[in-house]
N, C-alpha and C positions, 0 to 999 in steps of 0.2 A: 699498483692495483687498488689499493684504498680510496689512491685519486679517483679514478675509474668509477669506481661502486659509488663516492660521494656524488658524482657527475650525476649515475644515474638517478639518485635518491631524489638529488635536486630538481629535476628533473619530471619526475615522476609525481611529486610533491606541487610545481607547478600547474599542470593540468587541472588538475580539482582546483584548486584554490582560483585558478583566472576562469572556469568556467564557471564556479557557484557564484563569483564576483558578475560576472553579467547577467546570469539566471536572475539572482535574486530582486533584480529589477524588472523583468518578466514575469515574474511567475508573481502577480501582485494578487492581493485580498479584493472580491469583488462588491461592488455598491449592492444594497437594497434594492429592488424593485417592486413598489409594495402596486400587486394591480391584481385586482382578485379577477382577473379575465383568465388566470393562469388557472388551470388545477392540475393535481399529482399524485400518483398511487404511490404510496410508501411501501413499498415491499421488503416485509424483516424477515429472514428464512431464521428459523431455531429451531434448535437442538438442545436441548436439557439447558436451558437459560433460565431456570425462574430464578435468578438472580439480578440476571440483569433486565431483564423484559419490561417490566413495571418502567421503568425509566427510561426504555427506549419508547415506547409507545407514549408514555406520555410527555415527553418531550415533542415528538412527531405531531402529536395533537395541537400544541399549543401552539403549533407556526404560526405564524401571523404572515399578512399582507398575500398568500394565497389560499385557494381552496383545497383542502387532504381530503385522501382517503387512506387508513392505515388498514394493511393487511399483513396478518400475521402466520405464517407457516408452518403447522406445529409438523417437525420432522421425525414422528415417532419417540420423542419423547417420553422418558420414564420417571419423569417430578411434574411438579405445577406450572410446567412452563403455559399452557393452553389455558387454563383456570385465569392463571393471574393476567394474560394477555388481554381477554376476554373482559374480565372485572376492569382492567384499563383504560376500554372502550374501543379495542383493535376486534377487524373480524379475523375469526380466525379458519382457518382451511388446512386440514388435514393433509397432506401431502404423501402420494401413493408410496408403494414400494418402491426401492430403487432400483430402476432399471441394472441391468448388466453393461458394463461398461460407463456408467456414469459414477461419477466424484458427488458425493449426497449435496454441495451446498449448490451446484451446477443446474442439479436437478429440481431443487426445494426453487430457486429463482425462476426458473424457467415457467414451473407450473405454476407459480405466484404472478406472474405474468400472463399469464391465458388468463388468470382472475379478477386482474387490471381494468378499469372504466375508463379512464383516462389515457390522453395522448402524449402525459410525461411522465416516466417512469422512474422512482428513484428508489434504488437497491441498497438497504442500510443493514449493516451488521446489527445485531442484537444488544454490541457494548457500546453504540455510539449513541450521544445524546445531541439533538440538535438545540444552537440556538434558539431563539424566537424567531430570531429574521434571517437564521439561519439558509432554511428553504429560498426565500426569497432572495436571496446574494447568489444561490448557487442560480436559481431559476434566470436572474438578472443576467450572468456571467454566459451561463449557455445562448441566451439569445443576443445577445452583445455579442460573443465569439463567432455565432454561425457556424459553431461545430453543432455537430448530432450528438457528441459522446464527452460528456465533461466529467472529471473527478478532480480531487484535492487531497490532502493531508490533512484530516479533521487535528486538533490540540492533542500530543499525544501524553496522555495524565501517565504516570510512573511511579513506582513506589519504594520496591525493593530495589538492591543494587543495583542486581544482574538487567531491571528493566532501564533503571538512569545508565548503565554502561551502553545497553546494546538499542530499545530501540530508539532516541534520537540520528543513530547511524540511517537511516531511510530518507532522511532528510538529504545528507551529506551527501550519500549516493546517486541519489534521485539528482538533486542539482548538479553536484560535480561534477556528473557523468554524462547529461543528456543533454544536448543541444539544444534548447526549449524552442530558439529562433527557425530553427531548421524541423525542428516538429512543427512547425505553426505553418512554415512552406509548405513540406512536403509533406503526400500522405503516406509514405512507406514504411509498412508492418516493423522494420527497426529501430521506426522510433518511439513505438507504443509504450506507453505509460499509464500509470495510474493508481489507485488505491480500491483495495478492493474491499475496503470498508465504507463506502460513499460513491458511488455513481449515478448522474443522473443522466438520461438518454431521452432522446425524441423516439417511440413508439416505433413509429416510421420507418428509422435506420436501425431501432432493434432488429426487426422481423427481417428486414431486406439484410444484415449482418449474418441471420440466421441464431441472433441471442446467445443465450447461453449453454443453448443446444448443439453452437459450433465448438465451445470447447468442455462438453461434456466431460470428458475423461481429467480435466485438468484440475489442480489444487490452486492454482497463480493467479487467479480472474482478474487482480492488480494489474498486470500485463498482457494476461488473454484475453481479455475483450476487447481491451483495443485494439492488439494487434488487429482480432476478429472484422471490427467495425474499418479498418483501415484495407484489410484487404478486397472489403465490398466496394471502395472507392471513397470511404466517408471519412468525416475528420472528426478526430478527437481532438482534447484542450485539458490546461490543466491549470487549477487556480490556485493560492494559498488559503485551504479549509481552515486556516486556524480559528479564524471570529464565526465560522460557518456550525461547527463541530465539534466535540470535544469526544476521546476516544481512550478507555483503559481494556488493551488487548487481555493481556496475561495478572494474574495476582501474586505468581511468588516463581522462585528460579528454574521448577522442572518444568511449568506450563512456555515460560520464555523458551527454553531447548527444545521443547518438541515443538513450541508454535513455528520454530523459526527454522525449524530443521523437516517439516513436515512435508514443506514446500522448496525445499532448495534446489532438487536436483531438474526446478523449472528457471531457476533465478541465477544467483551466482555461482552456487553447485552443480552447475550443467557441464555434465561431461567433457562438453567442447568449449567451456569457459573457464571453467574453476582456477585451469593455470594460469591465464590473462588476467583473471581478477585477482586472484594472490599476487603478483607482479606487483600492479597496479595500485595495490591497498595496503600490502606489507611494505612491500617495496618502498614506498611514498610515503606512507605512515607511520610507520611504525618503527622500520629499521632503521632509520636519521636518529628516533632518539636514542634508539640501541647503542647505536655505532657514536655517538655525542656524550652518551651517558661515560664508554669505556676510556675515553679521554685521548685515544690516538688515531683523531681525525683532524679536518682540516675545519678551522674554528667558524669557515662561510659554511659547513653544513650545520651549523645552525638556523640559518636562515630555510633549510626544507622542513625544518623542526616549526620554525615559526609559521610556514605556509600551510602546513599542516592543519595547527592548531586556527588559524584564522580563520575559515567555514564554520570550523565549532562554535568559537566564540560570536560569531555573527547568528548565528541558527540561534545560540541561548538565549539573546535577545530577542531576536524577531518572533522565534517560534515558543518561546516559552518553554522551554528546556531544560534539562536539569546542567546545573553548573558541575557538581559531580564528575557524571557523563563526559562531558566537556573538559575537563582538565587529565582524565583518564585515557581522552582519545585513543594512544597507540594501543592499551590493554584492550579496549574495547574492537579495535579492529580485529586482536590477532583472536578474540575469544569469538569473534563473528567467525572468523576464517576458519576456526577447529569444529564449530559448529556445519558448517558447508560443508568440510571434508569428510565428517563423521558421519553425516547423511548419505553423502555420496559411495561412503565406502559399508557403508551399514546395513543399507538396505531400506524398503518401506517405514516410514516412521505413522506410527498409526493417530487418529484425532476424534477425539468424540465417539468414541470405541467403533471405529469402522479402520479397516485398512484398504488398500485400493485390491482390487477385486484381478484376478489375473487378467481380463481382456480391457480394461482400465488403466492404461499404459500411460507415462506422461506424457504429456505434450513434448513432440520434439524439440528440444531445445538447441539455442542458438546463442551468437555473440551480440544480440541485442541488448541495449542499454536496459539492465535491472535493478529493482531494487529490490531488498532481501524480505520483505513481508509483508504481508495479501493487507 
């Protein structure tokens, strides 16, 4: 029986590790294109951010090699977020009540987009800071790819533990799991990807997508937009944000649990996934060194131990990662996997003191290739 289970470990431990091994040659960092013919409305939605705002906005400003416009969406906020936007040099736009049935950051995008000049739209979180030439690699990549709908993985900065454990995992997943060659084919809603701290979109195929008004009620826009944009017939793309972006989600260990539990039961926490990705991630990850650690296995399941770890250590490198993190891997999966089921089984997890509203339902979810945070 032991044989058996190590079979499957091995096994399972394979998958991720020969798919990030080809991805990572895919999913490259893109050129500069400095050609100020381009121009782009930055659209930051926030919510009680005067913290980080000042630094989003001015980073945004400083792009080089195209032309900006930065718009800033104060979403009812109760601090300086609006003051200190403004003093930044972002314009700012009040963003109505939220409708019934819409998720607040769904809605703050959307109406920042009716306010848009421009025919390229880029939707940035509040805690991302662009390069200088940031803009311009992303703006490059889109017209190089001749998708409509480009995102990335901006640098993800990390501080406390619980953030070096858990989020360099989005990395690991995102690659391990997604086909990148078979996204670039085909345009099927399965294999929608993305970061939904960073998107930049052609105008065009927002509106013909139907924006971010098609998934209104969702928390996941990482995944839901593209799906969105892919089942209007258009194609999305996806690049390495690292030298594009740099990004700190969370500051200390409860913001990490709720951020990443907020959203699960559209991700890996999906009713009709959770058990496939436990399989998958414990399975492959985590239980090799369990079962290696107890000393009565068979000494080649080692090698699902080393397959394991091998994504990590290549991610720490290329992505700038915490070493940490990376040596921690099986802890970090099974603390991802408690966090999925606790959402799942818990109920609403509330964010930026809003809960989803009863006719706010999530997005049906699916066995679509996920990663665990927006």
């Amino acid at each position: 029986m032991i044989e058996i289970i190590a079979i499957i470990c091995l096994v399972l431990a394979v998958i991720p590790a020969g798919m990030f091994l080809w991805n990572v040659w895919l999913y490259r960092r893109p050129a500069a294109v400095i050609d100020r013919r381009y121009s782009v409305s930055i659209l930051i939605p926030a919510r009680n951010e005067e913290a980080a705002i000042r630094g989003a906005v001015e980073s945004a400003l400083a792009s080089e090699g195209v032309a900006v416009e930065v718009i800033v969406g104060d979403d009812h906020s109760t601090d300086r977020t609006a003051e200190i936007a403004r003093a930044a040099g972002a314009r700012v736009v009040s963003i109505p009540a939220l409708p019934d049935g819409w998720c607040g950051k769904q809605h703050a995008c959307w109406v920042l987009s009716r306010e848009a000049r421009h025919d390229l739209l880029l939707f940035l979180d509040a805690d991302v800071r662009l390069e200088r030439d940031g803009l311009a690699r992303l703006v490059g990549f889109l017209q190089s790819s001749g998708a409509d709908l480009v995102s990335g993985i901006p640098r993800q900065v990390t501080g406390t533990w619980l953030e070096k454990l858990l989020i360099p995992l989005i990395h690991f997943i995102l690659l391990g799991f997604l086909p990148v060659a078979a996204m670039r084919k085909w345009r099927w809603p399965a294999f929608a990807a993305g970061c939904g701290q960073l998107f930049l979109a052609r105008r065009s195929a927002y509106e013909r997508a139907g924006g971010h008004a098609a998934i209104r009620a969702s928390r996941h826009d990482g995944v839901t937009l593209p799906r969105a944009f892919r089942r209007a017939g258009l194609r999305t793309d996806l690049c390495d944000a690292t030298d594009v972006a740099s990004c700190r989600m969370y500051r200390n260990a409860a913001e990490v649990w709720r951020g990443l539990a907020k959203n699960a039961t559209e991700g890996l926490g999906a009713p009709g996934a959770i058990g496939l990705w436990t399989v998958l991630l414990v399975g492959g990850q985590a239980l090799p060194m369990v079962m290696c650690l107890s000393g009565q296995v068979p000494k080649w399941l080692w090698a699902a131990v080393g397959l394991g770890y091998l994504p990590r250590v290549l991610a720490a490198v290329r992505y700038r990662q915490s070493w940490r993190g990376a040596v921690l891997h099986p802890v970090g999966v099974l603390v991802l996997m408690a966090i999925q089921w606790r959402a799942l089984l818990g109920g609403d997890v509330g964010w930026k003191g809003r809960t989803r509203s009863p006719s706010a339902a999530p997005v049906k979810p699916s066995l679509d290739v996920l990663h665990p945070i927006q």
